[in-house]
N, CA, C and O atoms as CSV, one atom per row, in Angstrom:
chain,resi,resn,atom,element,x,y,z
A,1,UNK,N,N,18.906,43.558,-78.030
A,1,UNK,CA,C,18.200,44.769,-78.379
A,1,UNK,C,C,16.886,44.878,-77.614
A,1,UNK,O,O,16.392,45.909,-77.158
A,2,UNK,N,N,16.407,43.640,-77.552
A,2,UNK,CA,C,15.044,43.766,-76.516
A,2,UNK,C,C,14.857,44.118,-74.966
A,2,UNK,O,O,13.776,44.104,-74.377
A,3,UNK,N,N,15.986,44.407,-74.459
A,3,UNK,CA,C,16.080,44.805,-72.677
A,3,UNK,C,C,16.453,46.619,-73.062
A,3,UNK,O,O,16.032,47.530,-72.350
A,4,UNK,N,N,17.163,46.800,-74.102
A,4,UNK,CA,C,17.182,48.234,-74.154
A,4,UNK,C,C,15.590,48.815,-74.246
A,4,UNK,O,O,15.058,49.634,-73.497
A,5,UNK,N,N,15.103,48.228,-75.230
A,5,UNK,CA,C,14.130,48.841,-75.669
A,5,UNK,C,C,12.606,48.397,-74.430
A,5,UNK,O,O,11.475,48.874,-74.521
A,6,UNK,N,N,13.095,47.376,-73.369
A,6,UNK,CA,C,11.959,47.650,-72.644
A,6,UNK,C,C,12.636,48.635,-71.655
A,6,UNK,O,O,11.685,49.272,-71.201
A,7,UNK,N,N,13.340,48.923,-71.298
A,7,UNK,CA,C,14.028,50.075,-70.759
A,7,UNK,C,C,13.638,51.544,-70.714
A,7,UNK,O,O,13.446,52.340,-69.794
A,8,UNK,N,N,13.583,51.629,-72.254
A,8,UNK,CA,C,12.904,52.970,-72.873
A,8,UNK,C,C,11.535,53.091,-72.390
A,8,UNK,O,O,11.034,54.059,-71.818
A,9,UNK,N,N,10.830,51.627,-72.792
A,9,UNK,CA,C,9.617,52.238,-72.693
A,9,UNK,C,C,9.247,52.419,-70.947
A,9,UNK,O,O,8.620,53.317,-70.387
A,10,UNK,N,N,9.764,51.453,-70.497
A,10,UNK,CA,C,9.191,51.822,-68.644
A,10,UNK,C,C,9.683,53.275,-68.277
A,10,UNK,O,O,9.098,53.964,-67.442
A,11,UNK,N,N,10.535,53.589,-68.801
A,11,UNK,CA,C,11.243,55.027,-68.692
A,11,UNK,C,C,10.364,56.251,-69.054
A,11,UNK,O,O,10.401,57.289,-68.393
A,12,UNK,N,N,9.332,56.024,-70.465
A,12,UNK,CA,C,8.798,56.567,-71.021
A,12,UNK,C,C,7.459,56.449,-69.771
A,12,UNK,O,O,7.259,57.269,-68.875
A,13,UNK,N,N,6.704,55.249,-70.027
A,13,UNK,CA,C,5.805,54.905,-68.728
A,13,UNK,C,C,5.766,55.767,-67.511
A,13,UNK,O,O,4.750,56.337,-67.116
A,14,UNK,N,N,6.939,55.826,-66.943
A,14,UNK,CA,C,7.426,56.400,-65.998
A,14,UNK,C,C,7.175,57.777,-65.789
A,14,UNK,O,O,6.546,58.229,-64.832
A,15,UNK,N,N,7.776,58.555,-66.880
A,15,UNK,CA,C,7.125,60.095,-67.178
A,15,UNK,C,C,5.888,60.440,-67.182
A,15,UNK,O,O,5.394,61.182,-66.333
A,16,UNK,N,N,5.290,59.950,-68.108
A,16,UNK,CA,C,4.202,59.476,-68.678
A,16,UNK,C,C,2.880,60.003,-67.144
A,16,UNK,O,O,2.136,60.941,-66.860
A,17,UNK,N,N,3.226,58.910,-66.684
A,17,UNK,CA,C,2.910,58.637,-65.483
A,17,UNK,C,C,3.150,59.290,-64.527
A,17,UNK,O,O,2.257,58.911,-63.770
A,18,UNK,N,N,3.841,60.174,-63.868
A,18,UNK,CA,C,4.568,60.708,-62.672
A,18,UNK,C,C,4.724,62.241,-63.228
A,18,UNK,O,O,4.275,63.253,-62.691
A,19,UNK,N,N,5.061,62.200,-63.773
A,19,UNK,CA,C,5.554,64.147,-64.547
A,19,UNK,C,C,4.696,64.711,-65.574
A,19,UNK,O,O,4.829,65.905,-65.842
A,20,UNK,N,N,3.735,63.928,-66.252
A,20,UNK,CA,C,2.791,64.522,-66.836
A,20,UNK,C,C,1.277,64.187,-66.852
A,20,UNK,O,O,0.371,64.004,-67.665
A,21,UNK,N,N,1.539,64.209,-65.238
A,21,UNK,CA,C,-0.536,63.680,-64.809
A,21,UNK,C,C,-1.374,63.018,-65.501
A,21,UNK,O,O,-2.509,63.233,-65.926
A,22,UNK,N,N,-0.177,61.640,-65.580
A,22,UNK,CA,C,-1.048,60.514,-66.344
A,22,UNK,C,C,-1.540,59.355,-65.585
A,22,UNK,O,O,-1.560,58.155,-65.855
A,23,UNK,N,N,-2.087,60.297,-64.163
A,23,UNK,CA,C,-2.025,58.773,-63.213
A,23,UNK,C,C,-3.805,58.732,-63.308
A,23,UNK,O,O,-4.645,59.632,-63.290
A,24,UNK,N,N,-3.854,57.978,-63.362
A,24,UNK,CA,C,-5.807,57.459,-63.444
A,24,UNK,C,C,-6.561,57.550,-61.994
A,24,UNK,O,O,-7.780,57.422,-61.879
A,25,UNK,N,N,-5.802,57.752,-61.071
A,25,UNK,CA,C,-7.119,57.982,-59.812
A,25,UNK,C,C,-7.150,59.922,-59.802
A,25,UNK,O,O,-7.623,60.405,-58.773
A,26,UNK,N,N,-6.768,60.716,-60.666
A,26,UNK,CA,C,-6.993,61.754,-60.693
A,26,UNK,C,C,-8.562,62.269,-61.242
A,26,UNK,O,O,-9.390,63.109,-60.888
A,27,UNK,N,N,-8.454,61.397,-62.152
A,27,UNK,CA,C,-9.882,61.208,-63.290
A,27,UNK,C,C,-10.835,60.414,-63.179
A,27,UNK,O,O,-10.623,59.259,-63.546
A,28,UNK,N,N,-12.112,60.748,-62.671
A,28,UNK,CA,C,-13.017,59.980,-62.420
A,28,UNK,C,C,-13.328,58.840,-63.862
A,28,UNK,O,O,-12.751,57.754,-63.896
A,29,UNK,N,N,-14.149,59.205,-64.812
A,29,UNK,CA,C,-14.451,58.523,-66.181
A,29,UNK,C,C,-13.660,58.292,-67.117
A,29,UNK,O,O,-12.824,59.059,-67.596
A,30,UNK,N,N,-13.916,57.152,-67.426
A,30,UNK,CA,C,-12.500,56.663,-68.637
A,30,UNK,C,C,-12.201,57.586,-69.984
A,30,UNK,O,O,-11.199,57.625,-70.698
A,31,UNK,N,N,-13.300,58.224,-70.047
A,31,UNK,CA,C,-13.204,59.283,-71.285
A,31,UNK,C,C,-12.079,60.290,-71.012
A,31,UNK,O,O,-11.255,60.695,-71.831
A,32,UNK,N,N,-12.188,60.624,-69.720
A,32,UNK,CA,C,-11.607,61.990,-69.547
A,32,UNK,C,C,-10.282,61.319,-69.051
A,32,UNK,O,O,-9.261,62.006,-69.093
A,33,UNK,N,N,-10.215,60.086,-68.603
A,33,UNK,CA,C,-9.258,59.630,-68.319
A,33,UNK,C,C,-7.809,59.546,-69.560
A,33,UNK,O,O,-6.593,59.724,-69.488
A,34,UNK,N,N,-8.764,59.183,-70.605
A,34,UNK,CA,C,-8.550,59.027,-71.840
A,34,UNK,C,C,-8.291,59.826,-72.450
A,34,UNK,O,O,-7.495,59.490,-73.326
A,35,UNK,N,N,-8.648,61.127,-72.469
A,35,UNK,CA,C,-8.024,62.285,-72.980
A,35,UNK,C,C,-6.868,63.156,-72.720
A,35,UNK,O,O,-6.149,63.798,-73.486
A,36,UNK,N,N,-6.878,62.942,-70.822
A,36,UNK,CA,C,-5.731,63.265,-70.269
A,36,UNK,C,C,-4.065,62.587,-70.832
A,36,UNK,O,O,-2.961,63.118,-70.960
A,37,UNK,N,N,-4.457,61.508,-71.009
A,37,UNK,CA,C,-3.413,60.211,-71.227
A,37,UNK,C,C,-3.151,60.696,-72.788
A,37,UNK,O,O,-1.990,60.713,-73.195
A,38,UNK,N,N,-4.299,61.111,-73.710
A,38,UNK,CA,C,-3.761,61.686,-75.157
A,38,UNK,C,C,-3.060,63.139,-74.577
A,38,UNK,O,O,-2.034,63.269,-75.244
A,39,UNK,N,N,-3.120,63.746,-74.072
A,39,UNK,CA,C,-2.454,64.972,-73.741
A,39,UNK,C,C,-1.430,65.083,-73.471
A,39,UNK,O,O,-0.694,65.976,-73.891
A,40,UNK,N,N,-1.003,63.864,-72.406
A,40,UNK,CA,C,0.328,63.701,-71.675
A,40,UNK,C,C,0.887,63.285,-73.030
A,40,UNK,O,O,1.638,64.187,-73.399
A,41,UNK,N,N,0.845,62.426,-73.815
A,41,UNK,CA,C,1.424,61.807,-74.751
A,41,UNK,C,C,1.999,62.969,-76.100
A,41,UNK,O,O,2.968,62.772,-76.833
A,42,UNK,N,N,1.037,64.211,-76.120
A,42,UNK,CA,C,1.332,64.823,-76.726
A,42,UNK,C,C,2.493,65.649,-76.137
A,42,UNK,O,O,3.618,65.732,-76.629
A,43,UNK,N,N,2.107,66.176,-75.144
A,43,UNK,CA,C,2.846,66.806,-74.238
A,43,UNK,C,C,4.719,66.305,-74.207
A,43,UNK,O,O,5.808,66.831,-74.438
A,44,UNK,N,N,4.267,65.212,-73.845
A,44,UNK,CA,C,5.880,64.024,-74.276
A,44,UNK,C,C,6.204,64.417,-75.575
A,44,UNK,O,O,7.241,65.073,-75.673
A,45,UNK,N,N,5.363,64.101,-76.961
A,45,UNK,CA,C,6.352,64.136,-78.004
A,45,UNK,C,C,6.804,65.857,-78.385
A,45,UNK,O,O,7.709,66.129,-79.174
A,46,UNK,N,N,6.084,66.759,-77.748
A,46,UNK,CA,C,6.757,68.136,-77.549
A,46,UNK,C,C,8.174,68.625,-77.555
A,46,UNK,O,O,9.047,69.016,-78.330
A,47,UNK,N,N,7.907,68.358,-76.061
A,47,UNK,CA,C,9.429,67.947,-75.571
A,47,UNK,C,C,9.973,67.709,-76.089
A,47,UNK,O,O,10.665,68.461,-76.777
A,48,UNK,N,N,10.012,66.102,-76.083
A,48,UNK,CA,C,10.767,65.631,-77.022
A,48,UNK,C,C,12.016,66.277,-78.258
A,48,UNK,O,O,13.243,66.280,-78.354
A,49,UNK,N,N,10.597,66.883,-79.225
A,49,UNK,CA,C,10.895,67.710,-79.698
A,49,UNK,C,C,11.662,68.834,-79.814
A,49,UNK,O,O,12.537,69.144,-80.622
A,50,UNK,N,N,11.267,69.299,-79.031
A,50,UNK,CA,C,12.247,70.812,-78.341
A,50,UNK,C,C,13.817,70.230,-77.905
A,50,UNK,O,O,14.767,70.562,-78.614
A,51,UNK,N,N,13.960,69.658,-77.127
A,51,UNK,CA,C,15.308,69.277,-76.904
A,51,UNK,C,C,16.314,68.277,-77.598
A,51,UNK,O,O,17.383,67.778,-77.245
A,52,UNK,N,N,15.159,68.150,-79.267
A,52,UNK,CA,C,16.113,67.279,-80.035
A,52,UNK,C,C,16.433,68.662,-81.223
A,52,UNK,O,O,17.442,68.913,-81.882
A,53,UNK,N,N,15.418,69.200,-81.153
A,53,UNK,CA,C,15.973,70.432,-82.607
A,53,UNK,C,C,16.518,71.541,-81.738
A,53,UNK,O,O,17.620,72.034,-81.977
A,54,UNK,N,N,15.739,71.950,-80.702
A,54,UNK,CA,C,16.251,73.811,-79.940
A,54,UNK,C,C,17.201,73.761,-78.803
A,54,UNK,O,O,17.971,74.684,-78.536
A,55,UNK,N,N,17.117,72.592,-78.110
A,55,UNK,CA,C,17.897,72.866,-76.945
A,55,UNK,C,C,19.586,72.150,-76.654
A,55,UNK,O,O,20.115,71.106,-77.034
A,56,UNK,N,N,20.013,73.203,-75.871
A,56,UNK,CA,C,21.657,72.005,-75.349
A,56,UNK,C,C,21.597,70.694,-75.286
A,56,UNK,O,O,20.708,70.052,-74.726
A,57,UNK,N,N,22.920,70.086,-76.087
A,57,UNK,CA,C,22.934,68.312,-75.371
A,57,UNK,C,C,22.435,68.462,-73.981
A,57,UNK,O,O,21.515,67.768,-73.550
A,58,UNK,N,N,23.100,69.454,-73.214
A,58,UNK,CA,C,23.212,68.803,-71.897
A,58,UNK,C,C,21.384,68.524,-71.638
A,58,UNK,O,O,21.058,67.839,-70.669
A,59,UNK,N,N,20.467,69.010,-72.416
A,59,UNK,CA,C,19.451,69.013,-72.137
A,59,UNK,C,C,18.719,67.859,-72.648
A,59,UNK,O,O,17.645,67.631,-72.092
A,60,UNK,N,N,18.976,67.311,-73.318
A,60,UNK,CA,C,18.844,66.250,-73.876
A,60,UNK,C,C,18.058,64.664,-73.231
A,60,UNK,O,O,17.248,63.831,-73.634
A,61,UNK,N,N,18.887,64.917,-72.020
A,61,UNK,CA,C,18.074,63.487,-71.250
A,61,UNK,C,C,17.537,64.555,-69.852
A,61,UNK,O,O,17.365,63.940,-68.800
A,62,UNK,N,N,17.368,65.551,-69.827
A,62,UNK,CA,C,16.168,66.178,-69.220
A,62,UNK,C,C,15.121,65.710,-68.750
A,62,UNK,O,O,14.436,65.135,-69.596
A,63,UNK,N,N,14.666,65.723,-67.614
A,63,UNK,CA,C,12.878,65.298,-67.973
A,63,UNK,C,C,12.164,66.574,-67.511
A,63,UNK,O,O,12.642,67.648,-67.146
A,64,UNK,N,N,10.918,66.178,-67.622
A,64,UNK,CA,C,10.118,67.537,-67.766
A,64,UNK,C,C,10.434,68.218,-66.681
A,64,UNK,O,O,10.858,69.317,-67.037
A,65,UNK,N,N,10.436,68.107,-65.524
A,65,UNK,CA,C,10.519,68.292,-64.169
A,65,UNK,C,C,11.401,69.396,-64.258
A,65,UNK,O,O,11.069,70.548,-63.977
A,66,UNK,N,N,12.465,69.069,-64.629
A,66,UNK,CA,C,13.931,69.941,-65.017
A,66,UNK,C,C,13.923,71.390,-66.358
A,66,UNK,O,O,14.517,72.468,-66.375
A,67,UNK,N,N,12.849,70.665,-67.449
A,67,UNK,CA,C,13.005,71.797,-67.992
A,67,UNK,C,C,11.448,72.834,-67.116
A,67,UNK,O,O,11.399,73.967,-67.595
A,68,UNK,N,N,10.784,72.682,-66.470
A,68,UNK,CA,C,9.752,73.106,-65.876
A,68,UNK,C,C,10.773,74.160,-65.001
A,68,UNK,O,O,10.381,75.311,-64.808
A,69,UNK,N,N,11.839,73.802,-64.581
A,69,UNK,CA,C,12.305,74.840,-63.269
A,69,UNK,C,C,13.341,75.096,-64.519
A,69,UNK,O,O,12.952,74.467,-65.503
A,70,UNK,N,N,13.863,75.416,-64.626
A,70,UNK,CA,C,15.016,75.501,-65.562
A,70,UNK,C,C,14.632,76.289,-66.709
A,70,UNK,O,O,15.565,77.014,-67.053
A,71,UNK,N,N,13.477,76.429,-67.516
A,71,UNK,CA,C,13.220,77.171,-68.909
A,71,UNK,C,C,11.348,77.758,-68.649
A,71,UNK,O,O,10.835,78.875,-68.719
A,72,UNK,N,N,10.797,76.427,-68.349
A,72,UNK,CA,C,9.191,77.374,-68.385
A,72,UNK,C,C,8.817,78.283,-67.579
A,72,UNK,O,O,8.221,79.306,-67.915
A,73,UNK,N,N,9.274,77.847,-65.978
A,73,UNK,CA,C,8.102,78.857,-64.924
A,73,UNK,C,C,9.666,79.510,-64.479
A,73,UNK,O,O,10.329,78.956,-63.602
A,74,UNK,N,N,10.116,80.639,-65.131
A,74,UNK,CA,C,10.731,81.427,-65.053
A,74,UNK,C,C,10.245,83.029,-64.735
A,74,UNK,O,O,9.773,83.786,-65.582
A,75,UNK,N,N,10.457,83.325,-63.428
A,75,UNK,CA,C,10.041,84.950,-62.883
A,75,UNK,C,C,10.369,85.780,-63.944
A,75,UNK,O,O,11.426,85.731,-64.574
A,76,UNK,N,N,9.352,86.622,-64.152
A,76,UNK,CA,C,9.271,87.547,-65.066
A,76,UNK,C,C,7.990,88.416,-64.530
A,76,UNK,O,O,7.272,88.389,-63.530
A,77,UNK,N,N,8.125,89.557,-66.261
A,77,UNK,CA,C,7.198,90.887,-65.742
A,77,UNK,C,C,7.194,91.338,-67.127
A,77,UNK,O,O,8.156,91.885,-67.667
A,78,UNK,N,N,5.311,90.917,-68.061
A,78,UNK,CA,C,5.881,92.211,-68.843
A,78,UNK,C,C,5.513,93.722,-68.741
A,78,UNK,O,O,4.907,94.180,-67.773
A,79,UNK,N,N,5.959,94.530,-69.904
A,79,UNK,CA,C,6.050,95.872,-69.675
A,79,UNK,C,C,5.617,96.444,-70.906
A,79,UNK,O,O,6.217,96.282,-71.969
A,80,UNK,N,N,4.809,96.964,-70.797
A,80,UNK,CA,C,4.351,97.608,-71.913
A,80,UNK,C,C,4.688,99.326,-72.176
A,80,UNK,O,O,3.736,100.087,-72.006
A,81,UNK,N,N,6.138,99.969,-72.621
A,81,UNK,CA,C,6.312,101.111,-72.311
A,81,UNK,C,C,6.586,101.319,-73.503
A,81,UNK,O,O,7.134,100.479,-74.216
A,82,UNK,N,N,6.143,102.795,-73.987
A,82,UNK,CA,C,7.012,103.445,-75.682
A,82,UNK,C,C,6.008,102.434,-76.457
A,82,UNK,O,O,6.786,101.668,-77.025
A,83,UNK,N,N,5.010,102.129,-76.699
A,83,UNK,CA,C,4.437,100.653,-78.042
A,83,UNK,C,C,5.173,99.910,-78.230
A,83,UNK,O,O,5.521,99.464,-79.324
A,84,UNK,N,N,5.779,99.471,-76.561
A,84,UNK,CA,C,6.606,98.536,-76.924
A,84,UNK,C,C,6.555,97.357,-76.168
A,84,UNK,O,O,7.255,97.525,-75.169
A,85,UNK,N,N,5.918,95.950,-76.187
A,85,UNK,CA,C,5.764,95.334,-75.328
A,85,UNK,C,C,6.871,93.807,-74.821
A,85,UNK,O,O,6.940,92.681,-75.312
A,86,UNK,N,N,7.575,94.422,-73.697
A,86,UNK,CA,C,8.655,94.109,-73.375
A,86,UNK,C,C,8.666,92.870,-72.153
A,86,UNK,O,O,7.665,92.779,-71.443
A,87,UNK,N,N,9.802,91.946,-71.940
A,87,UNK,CA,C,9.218,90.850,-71.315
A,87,UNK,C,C,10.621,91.153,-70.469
A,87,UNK,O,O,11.728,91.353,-70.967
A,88,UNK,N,N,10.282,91.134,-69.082
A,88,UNK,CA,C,11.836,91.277,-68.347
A,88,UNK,C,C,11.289,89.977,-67.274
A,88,UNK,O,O,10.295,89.697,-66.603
A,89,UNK,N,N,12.734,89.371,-67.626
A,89,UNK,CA,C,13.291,87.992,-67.054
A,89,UNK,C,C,14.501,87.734,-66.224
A,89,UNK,O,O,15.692,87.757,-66.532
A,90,UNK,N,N,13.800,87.440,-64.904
A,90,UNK,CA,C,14.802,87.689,-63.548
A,90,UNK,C,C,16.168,86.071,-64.132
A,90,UNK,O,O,16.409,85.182,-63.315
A,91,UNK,N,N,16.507,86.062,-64.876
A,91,UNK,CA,C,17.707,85.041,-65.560
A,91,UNK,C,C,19.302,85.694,-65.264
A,91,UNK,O,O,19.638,86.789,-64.812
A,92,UNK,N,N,19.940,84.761,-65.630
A,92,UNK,CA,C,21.742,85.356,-65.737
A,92,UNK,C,C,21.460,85.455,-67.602
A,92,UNK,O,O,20.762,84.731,-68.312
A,93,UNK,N,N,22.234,86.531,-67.927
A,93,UNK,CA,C,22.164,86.486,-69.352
A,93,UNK,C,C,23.054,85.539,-70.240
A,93,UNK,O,O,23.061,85.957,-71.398
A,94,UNK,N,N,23.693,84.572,-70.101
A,94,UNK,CA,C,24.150,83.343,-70.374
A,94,UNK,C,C,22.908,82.431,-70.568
A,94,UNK,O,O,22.792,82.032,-71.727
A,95,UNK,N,N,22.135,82.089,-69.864
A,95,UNK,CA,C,20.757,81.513,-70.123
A,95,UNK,C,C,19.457,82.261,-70.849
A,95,UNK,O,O,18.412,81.691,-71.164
A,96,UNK,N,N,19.748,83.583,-71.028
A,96,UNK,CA,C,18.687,84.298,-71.616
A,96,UNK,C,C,19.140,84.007,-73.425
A,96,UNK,O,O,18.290,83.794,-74.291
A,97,UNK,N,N,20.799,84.071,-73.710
A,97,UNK,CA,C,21.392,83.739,-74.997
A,97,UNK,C,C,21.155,82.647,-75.596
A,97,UNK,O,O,21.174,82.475,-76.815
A,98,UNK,N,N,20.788,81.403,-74.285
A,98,UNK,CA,C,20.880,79.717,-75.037
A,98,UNK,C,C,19.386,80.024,-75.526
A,98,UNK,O,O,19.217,79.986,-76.745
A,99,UNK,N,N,18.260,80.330,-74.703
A,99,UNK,CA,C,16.539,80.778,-75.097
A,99,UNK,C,C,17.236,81.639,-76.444
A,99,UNK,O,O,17.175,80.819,-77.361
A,100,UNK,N,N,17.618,82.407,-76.770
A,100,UNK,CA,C,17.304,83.109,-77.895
A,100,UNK,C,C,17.629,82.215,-78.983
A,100,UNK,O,O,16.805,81.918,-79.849
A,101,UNK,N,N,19.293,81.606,-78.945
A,101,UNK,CA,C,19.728,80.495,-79.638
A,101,UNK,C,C,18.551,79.707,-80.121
A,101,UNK,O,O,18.314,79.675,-81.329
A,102,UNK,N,N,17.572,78.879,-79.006
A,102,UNK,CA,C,16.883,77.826,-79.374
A,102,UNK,C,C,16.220,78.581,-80.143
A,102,UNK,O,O,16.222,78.277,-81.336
A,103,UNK,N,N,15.391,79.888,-79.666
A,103,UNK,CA,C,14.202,80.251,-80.696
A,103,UNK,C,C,14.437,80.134,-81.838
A,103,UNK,O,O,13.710,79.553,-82.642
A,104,UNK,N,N,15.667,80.760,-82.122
A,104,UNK,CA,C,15.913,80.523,-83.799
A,104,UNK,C,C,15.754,79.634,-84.460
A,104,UNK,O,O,15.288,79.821,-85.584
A,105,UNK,N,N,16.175,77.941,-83.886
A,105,UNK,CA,C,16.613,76.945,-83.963
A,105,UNK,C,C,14.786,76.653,-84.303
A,105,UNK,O,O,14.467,76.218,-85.410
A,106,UNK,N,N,14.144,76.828,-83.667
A,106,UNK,CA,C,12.633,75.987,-83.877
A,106,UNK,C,C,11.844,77.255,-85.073
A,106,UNK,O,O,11.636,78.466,-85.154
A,107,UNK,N,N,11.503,75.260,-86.274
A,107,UNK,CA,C,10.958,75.843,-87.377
A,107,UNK,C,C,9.073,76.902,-87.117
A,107,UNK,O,O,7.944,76.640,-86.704
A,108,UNK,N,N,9.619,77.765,-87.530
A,108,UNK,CA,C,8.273,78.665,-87.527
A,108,UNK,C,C,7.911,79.559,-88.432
A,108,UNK,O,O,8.788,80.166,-89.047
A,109,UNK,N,N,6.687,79.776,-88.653
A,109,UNK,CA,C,6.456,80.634,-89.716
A,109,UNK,C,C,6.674,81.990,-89.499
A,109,UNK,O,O,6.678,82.397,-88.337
A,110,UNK,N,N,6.895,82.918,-90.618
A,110,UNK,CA,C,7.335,83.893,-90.877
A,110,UNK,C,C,6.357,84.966,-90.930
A,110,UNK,O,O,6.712,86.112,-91.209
């Protein structure tokens, strides 16, 4: 059980480190160094998050990198026409259905 689990964590490290600007010669002072590194960490259990309650298996062992091109920085335009403020998303509508799917899926207030 102990080679899996150092596995995870260099894996985790790894992200950590490389995909969510947790590398230390970015940051001059250990404070800010230090805050960045709480950020990334939050940032991680997000995720995390999201692709254990809202998103596809297939999304599942994702890393950020992937859902970054794949779900966040997605071309768009909104539109504000009729009092109506509208979000148009250059997507195939097969991927616009799984986003609506998840929204549902993540607990939020009413």
């Amino acid at each position: 059980m102990a080679p899996e689990k150092a596995g995870s964590i260099e894996a985790l490290h790894d992200v950590l480190k490389n995909e969510l600007a947790g590398r230390g010669d970015a940051v001059r002072s250990f404070r800010r160094q230090r805050g960045v590194a709480a950020f990334g960490v939050m940032t991680h259990n997000v995720l995390t998050g999201l692709k254990r309650i809202a998103l596809k298996p297939d999304y599942l062992r994702a890393r950020p990198k992937r859902l970054r091109f794949k779900i966040f920085c997605s071309p768009g335009k909104l539109i504000h026409h009729a009092r109506r403020l509208l979000a148009r998303v250059a997507r195939q509508l097969t991927e616009l259905m799984e986003w609506s799917e998840a929204w549902a899926l993540l607990p939020a207030p009413v």
